[in-house]
C-alpha positions, 0 to 999 in steps of 0.5 A: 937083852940077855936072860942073865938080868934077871938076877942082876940090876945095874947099879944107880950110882955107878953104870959099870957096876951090877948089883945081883939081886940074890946077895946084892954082891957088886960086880964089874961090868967089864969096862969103863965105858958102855962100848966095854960092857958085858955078862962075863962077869955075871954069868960066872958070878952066878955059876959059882954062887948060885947054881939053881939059878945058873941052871935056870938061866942056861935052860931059858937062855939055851937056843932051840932047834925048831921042829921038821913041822916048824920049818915047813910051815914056814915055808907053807903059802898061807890061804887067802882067807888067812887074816894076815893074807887078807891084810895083805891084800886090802893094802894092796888093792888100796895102794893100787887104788890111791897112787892110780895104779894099774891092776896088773901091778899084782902081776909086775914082776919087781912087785911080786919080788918085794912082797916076796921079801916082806912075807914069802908065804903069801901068795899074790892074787892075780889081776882078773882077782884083784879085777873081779874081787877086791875091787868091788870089795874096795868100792863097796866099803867106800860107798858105805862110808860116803853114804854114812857122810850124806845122812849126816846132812840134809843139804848138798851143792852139786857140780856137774859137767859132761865130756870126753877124755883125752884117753878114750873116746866114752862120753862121761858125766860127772857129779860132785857133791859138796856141803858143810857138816856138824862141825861147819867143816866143808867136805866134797865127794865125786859120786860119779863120773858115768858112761853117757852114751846116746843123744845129749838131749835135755831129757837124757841128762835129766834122766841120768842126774836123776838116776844119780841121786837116788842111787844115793838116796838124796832127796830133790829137797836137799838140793841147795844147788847144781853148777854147770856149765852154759850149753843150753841142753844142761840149763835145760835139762836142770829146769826139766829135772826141778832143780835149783842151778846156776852157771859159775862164770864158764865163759871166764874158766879157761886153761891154767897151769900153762908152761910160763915159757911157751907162746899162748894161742888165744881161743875166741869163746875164752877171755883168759887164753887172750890174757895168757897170750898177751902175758906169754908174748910181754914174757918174752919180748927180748926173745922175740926182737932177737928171732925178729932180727935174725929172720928179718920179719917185716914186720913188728910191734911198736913201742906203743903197740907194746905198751898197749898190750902190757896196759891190758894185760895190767887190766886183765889180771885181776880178771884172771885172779878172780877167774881162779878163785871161783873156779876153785874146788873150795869156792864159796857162793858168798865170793862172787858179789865182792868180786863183781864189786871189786871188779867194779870200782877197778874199772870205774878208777881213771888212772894216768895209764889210761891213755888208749884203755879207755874204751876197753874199760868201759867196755868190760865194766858194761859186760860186768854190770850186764852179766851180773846184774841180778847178783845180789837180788838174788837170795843165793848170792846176797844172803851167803855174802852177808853171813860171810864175816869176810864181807858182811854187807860192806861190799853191796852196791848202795841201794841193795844192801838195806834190801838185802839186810831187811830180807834176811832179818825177816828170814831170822825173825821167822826162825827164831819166831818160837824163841821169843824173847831169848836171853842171849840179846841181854847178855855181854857179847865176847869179842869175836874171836877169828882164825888167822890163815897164812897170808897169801901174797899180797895183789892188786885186788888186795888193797880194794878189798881191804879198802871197802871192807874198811869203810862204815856200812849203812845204818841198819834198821833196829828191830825187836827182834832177837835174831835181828839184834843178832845181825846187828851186833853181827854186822857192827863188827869189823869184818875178817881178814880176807884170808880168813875161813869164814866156816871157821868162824861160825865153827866158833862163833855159833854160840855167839850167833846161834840163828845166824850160825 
C-alpha cells in the first residue's frame, strides 16, 4: 500500500472518494470503479497544500539503493549452525523420513534445484551427513517422544513376528506395542524391527525380546499381552521369557489385497487362499468357458460342480470377513468370542442351499468349537467382551455367561472394596450416551450380530455391592451399534461407570 495513506482515508459513504486527514478536503480517486482507482490526485492534493508532509511522504516512499555489503550477503552460503539453516535441514531429514526416501535425495540433482530457488544461501548437506548426523538426531528426538508416550501408561499389548524381507536377505524381529491412554484413545508404536542373526532357537528370541524392553524400560509387569504366531519356538520362547501370549488365529491370516482379476493358487497351511481361489475362479467362469472352448480342454466343471463351489464360497465368507477383522492393526480382545458366536450359529442353521455342504459345515463347526474351546474361560477374552458395550454378555454361550459375570463382579467387589457404600449407585443414571460411526456396509454377519445383540440377556444376580450395581445397570442397557468405538464409550461414560471404566 502506498505511503501516501498515511494522510488520507477513504471516504464511508463514497468508495471513490478520499478524505484527507489534515484538512478533511474530499478528493476523486480517479474513477468509478476500483479498476480505476489511484494516488495521483492525492499525491498533488498533498504537494500543493501540505509540503512538510509532501516532504515526509517522498522521504519514506523514495526506494533505496542497497549497500555492496547488503548485496553480497545476500548471495553469502549461511553455516550450517545458522537457525534458519537448521530449519531447513530438520525439514529435510523428516520429508526424507516420512515419504520413505532415500538419503541420497540431498544429492539428486532436481532437488538441489528446488532448494536452490526457495533459499539460494543455503548449502545442502551431503548424504554421509544426512546418514552420519541428522538422522540420529531425527531418531533421538522420536524415541524421546515415544518414551514420554510409554511412561504415561503402566499397561501395554505387544505384537511380535520374525522374518525376512523381499529386499535383503537380514532376518528381522518385530515389536509393536499397543495400549490405551488417559483419555481411553488407543495408540501403537513399532519399537523395533531388529537384525535377528544366528540360530532361532527359543532361548535366542527370549534374550532378544528381553533385550527390547529394557532398552524401553518396560517392566514384565506391564506386559498385559504378547501376540504371535503358532511356530513352536515363539510359544516357547514366550513361556521361557514369563510372559503372558496368545496366537491371534495365524492359521486363518493369509494374503489379502489380491488383484480381484487374476486366478488365485490356494496354499495348503492357509484356509483363505482356497477361498480366494474359489472366488477368483466363479469371478471368472465366462472367461474360463471362453479359454476352455477355444483350446478344446478335455475336460471341465460341471454345472453342479459350479454350484458346489459357489455353496462354498457363500459359506467361507464370513470366515474370510472375520479373518480381516482380527487380523486388523486396531483389533480388540473383546472381538473374538462374538466372532466364534457368530461363526457358530451360522453354521448350526440349515438352509435349502445345503444340499452337498453339509458335511463341510459340520466339519468347520467342530474345528470352530475345538479350536476355540477355552475362549470365553479365559479372563483375557470373557472379562474384555463383557466391558465392551458392543457385546456386553449377550454374545456367551448359555452356561458361560452367569460364570463370566460372577468372576468379573467379585474383580469389581475387590476394587471398589475401599469405596464402601458409594453414592453413585443412588444417584439417577443419564442415559448412555454412544458415538455414532459411519456405517459400514451392510454383510451376512451383520444381521447375526444384531439379532443376538438383540435378544434378553440372562438375569443376573443382584449383589450389594456398588461395583456390581454398576455392571447391573451396565448390562441392562442396550448394547452399542456394532460400528460403534467402545473406547469412545467409556471415554464418556466413565463418569457413569468409574469402576467399570
Amino acid at each position: 500500500m502506498s505511503a501516501v495513506w498515511n494522510y488520507f482515508k477513504v471516504n464511508e459513504d463514497d468508495k471513490t472518494k478520499a478524505d484527507c486527514k489534515l484538512c478533511s478536503a474530499k478528493l476523486s480517486r480517479g474513477g468509478s470503479k476500483g479498476s480505476a482507482f489511484n494516488t495521483s490526485n492525492l499525491i498533488k492534493h498533498l504537494k500543493s497544500q501540505h509540503d512538510n508532509e509532501y516532504k515526509e511522504f517522498t522521504h519514506t516512499s523514495k526506494p533505496t539503493q542497497p549497500t555492496l555489503q547488503q548485496t553480497l550477503a545476500r548471495r553469502e552460503k549461511m553455516s550450517r549452525d545458522n537457525p534458519h539453516a537448521v530449519k531447513i535441514t530438520q525439514a529435510i531429514i523428516e520429508y526424507i523420513a516420512l515419504s520413505d526416501q532415500p538419503l541420497s535425495e540431498v544429492e539428486n540433482v532436481g532437488f538441489m534445484r528446488l532448494l536452490h530457488v526457495l533459499e539460494p544461501r543455503y548449502d545442502v548437506p551431503s548424504h554421509r551427513y544426512m546418514t552420519d548426523t541428522e538422522l540420529p538426531k531425527l531418531n533421538d528426538s522420536v524415541k524421546k517422544h515415544i518414551h514420554s508416550l510409554l511412561q504415561a501408561s503402566s499397561s501395554f499389548s505387544f505384537t511380535t513376528d520374525i522374518w525376512t524381507s523381499s529386499v535383503s536377505p537380514v532376518p528381522l524381529i518385530s515389536l509393536t506395542s499397543q495400549w490405551i491412554d488417559e483419555s481411553f484413545m488407543p495408540q501403537r508404536a513399532i519399537l523395533h524391527a531388529k537384525q535377528f542373526r544366528g540360530s532361532h532357537t527359543s532361548q535366542a528370541i527370549a534374550h532378544v525380546f528381553e533385550e527390547m524392553l529394557q532398552t524401553w524400560g518396560i517392566p514384565k509387569t506391564s506386559v498385559h499381552v504378547v501376540l504371535r504366531d503358532n511356530a513352536k519356538n515363539m510359544i516357547k520362547a514366550m513361556n521361557n521369557a514369563g510372559l503372558p501370549t496368545y496366537s491371534l488365529l495365524e492359521d486363518i491370516q493369509g494374503q489379502l489385497n489380491q488383484p480381484l482379476k487374476r486366478l488365485q493358487q490356494d496354499v495348503q497351511t492357509r484356509w483363505n487362499s482356497t477361498y480366494y481361489m474359489l472366488q477368483s475362479l466363479i469371478e471368472q467362469k465366462r472367461v474360463l468357458g471362453v479359454y476352455v472352448s477355444e483350446h478344446e480342454l478335455p475336460n471341465y466343471l460341471t454345472a453342479h460342480q459350479w454350484a458346489l463351489m459357489e455353496k462354498t464360497v457363500a459359506i467361507l465368507a464370513p470366515f474370510e470377513e472375520l479373518t480381516k477383522k482380527v487380523s486388523s492393526y486396531d483389533a480388540l480382545a473383546s472381538d473374538v468370542i462374538p466372532a466364534v458366536t457368530v461363526l457358530v450359529r451360522l453354521l448350526n442353521r440349515e438352509t435349502d442351499e445345503d444340499q452337498g455342504v453339509k458335511t463341510m459345515k459340520a466339519t468347520l463347526l467342530a474345528a470352530v468349537k475345538k479350536r476355540f474351546s477355552d475362549v470365553e474361560t479365559n479372563p483375557l477374552y470373557f472379562i474384555s467382551t463383557i466391558l465392551d458395550p458392543r457385546y456386553k454378555d449377550r454374545f456367551f454361550s448359555n452356561n458361560t455367561a452367569p460364570e463370566a459375570k460372577l468372576h468379573l463382579k467379585q474383580e469389581l467387589q475387590m476394587m471398589s472394596r475401599a469405596e464402601a457404600e458409594g453414592s453413585r449407585a443412588e444417584a439417577a443414571e443419564p442415559p448412555a450416551k454412544l458415538f455414532k460411526a459411519q456405517a459400514s456396509t451392510s454383510s451376512s454377519l451383520d444381521t447375526v450380530f444384531e439379532e443376538i445383540a438383540k435378544e434378553q440377556p440372562q438375569a443376573a444376580q443382584p449383589l450389594a455391592a456398588g461395583a456390581a450395581i454398576e455392571l447391573d445397570t451396565y448390562l441392562a442397557e442396550a448394547p452399542s451399534p456394532r460400528e460403534d468405538s467402545p473406547l469412545k464409550y467409556w471415554g464418556v461414560n466413565k463418569i457413569r461407570f468409574p469402576t467399570l471404566a
